[in-house]
C-alpha positions as CSV (number, residue, x, y, z in Angstrom):
1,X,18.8,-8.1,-29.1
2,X,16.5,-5.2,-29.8
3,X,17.1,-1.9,-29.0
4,X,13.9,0.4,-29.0
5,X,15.2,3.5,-27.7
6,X,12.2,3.4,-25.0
7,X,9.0,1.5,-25.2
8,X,8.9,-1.5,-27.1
9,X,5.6,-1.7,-29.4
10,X,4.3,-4.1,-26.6
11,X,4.8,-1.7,-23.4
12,X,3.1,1.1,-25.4
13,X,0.3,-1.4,-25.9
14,X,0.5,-1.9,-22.0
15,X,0.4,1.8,-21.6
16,X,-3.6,1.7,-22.9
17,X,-4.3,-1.3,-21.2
18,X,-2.5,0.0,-17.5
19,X,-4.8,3.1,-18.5
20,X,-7.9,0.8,-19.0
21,X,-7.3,-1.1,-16.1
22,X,-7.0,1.7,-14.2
23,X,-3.5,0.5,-12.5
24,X,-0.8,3.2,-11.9
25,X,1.9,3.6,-14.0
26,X,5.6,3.8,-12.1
27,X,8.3,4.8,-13.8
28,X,11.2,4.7,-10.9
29,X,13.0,1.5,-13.0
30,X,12.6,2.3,-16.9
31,X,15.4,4.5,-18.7
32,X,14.4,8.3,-19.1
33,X,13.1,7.4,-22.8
34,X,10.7,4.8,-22.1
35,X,9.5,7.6,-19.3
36,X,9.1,10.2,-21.5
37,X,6.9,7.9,-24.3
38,X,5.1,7.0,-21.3
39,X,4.1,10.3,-20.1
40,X,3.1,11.3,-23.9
41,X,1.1,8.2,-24.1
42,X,-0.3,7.9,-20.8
43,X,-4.1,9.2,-20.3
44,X,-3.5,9.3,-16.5
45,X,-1.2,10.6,-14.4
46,X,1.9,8.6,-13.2
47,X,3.9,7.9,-10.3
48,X,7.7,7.9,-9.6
49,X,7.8,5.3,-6.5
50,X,11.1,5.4,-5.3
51,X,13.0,8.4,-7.0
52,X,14.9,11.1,-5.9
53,X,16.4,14.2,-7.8
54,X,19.5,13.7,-10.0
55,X,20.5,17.0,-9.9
56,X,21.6,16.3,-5.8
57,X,22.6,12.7,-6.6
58,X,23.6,12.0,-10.1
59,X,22.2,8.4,-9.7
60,X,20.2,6.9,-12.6
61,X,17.4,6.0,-10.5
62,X,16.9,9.6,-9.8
63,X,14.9,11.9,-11.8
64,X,16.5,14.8,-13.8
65,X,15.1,18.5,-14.0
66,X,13.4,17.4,-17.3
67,X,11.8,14.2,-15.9
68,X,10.3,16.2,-12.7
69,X,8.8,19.1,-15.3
70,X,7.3,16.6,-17.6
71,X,5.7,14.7,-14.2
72,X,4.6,17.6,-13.2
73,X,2.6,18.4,-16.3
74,X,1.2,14.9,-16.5
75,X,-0.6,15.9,-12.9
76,X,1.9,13.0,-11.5
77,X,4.0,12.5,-8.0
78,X,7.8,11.5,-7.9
79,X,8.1,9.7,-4.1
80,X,11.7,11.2,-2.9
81,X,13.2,7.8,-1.7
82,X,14.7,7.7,1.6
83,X,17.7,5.3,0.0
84,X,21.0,6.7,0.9
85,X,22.9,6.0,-1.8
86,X,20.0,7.8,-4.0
87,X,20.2,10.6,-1.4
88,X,24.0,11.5,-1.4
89,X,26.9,9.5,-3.1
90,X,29.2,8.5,-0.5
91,X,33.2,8.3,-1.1
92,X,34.4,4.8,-1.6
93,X,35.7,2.8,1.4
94,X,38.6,2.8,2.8
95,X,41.6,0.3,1.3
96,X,41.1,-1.2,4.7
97,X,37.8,-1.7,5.3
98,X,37.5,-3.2,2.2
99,X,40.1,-5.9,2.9
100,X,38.5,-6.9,6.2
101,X,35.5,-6.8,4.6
102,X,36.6,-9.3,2.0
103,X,38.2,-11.3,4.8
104,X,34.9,-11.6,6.5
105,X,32.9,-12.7,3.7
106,X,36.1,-15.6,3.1
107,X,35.7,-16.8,6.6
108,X,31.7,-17.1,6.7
109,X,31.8,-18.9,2.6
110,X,30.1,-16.0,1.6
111,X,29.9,-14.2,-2.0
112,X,31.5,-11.2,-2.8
113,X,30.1,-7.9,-2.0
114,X,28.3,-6.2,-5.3
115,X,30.1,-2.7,-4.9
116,X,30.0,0.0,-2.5
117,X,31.2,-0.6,1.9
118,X,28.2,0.4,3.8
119,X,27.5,-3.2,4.0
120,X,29.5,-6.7,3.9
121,X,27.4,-9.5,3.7
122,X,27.0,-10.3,0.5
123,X,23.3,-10.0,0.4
124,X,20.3,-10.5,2.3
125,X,20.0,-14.0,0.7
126,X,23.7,-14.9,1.4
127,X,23.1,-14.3,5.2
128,X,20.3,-16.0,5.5
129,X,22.1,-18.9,4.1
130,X,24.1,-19.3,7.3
131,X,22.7,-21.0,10.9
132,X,21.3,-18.7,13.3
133,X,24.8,-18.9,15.7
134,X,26.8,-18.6,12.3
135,X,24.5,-14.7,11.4
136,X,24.9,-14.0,15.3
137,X,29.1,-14.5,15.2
138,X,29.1,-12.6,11.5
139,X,26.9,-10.1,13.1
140,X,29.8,-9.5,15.7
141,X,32.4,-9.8,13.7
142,X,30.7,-7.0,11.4
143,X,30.4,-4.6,14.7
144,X,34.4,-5.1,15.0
145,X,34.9,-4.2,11.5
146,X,32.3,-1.0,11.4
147,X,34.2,-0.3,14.6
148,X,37.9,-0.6,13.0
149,X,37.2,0.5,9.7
150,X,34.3,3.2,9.5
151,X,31.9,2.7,6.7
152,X,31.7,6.1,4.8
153,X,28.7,8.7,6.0
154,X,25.4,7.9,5.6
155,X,23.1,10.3,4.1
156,X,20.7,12.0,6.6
157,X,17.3,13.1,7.1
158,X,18.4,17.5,6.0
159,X,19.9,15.2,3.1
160,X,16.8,13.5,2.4
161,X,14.7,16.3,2.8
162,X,16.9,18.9,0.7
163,X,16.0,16.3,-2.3
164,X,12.0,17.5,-0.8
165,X,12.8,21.1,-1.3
166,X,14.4,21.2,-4.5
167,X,11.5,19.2,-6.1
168,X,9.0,21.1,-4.2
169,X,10.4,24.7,-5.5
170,X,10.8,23.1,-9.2
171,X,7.5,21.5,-9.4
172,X,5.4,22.2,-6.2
173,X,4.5,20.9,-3.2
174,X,1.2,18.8,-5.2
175,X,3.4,16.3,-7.0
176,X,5.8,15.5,-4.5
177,X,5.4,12.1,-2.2
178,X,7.7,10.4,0.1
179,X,9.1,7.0,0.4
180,X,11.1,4.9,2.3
181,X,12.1,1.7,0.3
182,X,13.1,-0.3,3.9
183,X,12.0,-3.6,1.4
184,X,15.0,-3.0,-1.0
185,X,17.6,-1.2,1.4
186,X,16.2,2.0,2.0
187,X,16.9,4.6,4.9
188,X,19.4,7.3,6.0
189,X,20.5,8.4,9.4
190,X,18.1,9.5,11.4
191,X,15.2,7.5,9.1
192,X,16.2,3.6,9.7
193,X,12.8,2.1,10.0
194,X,9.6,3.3,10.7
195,X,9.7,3.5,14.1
196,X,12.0,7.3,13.0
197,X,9.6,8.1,10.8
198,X,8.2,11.6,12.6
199,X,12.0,12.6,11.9
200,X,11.2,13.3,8.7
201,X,8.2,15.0,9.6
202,X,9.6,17.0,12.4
203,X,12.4,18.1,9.6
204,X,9.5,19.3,7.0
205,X,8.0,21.1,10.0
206,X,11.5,22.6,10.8
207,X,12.1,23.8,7.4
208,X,8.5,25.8,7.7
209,X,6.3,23.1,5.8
210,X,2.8,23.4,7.2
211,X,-0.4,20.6,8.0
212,X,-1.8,21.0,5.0
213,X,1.5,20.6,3.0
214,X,3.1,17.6,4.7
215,X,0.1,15.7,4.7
216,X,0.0,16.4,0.8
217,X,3.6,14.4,0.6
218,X,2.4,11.6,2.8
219,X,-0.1,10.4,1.6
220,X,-2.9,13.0,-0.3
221,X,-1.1,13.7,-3.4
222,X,-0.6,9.9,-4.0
223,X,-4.4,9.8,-3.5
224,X,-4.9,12.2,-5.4
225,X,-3.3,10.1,-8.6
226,X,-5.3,6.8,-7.5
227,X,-8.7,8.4,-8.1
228,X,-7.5,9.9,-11.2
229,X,-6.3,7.1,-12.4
230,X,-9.4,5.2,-11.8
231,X,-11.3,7.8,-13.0
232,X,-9.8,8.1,-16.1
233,X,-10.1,3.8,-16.3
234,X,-14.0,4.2,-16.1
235,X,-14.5,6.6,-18.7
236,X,-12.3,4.4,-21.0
237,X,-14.2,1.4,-20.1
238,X,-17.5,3.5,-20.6
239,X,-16.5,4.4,-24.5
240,X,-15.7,0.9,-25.0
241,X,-19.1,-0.3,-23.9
């Protein structure tokens, strides 16, 4: 196995290429060292996706203070995630929940749970294994047991958006995006899907965010890093030529 403490020589090759290519860089998944190489090698600015800020959730998706400065001196955006557990760390479930939970998952064949009690089914891919009447009786069954056994609290959208202010008053309003990760589990209470989006909004406008500002963490500032990113990709392919 190697261990290379970051990039590997290959991914800082991919670094120039990304750069070339004029693709966006994302660095929500690697390890804080390969995002620090990336940042020194990159020509471009770069994007966190899905991130929020460690020093709320200690998480290691989440960025630390360090991470968001260096971003923010690239000219990139970090995407505060709308993922609860990235939002707040919940306490663990109780002793009883987690015994009808285990129960549940016996009676319907399915695997054991990966950590954590918001949740009982195994997995997406688990559930889908079963026949329509079988996900409509564990679907009940589930109600019963939220209803019994409450899972712990849910972050919520003044959770979500305290992650936006603390970013915002470390490394301004211009490198801060938002993101809901509904794909791969994402939400909070009060921001479930997209119909609750303007929640988020109407909490940004609450807190005295203006127009100009939310619009920024919507959708401009990521904008923003796409045309640099492209522009930097066609003077690299101009040198070349």
């Amino acid at each position: 196995m190697w261990l290379y403490h970051g990039l590997s020589p290959l991914g800082k090759q991919a670094v120039a290429e990304l750069n070339r290519l004029g693709i966006m860089i994302d660095i929500s998944h690697p390890s804080k060292e390969a995002m620090m190489q990336m940042i020194a090698l990159s020509k471009a600015p770069l994007i966190a996706s899905h991130s929020a800020v460690r020093a709320l959730c200690n998480v290691s998706r989440n960025l630390d203070d360090e991470q968001l400065l260096a971003l923010k001196k690239n000219g990139g955006v970090v995407q505060m995630v709308g993922f609860s557990g990235y939002v707040k760390q919940a306490p663990p479930p109780s002793a009883e929940r987690t015994q009808a939970l285990a129960a549940l998952r016996t009676d319907f064949g399915l695997p054991a749970a990966g950590g954590g009690g918001g949740g009982g089914g195994g997995g997406r891919g688990a559930l889908a294994s079963l026949t329509p009447e079988k996900r409509e009786e564990y679907q009940r069954r589930m109600a019963q047991v939220d209803s019994q056994f409450p899972p712990p609290p849910r972050a919520t959208v003044k959770d979500f958006v305290d992650h936006i202010d603390y970013a915002v008053k470390l490394i301004g309003v211009d490198h801060i995006g938002i993101s809901s990760d509904f794909d791969g589990g994402g939400g909070v209470d009060g921001w479930n899907d997209a119909s609750q989006t303007f929640n988020v909004t109407l909490e940004l406008v609450r807190r005295g965010y203006t127009e100009e500002q939310i619009a920024k963490m919507w959708s401009g500032n990521l904008i923003r890093v796409m045309r640099e990113v492209e522009k930097v990709a066609a003077g690299l392919q101009k040198k070349a030529d």
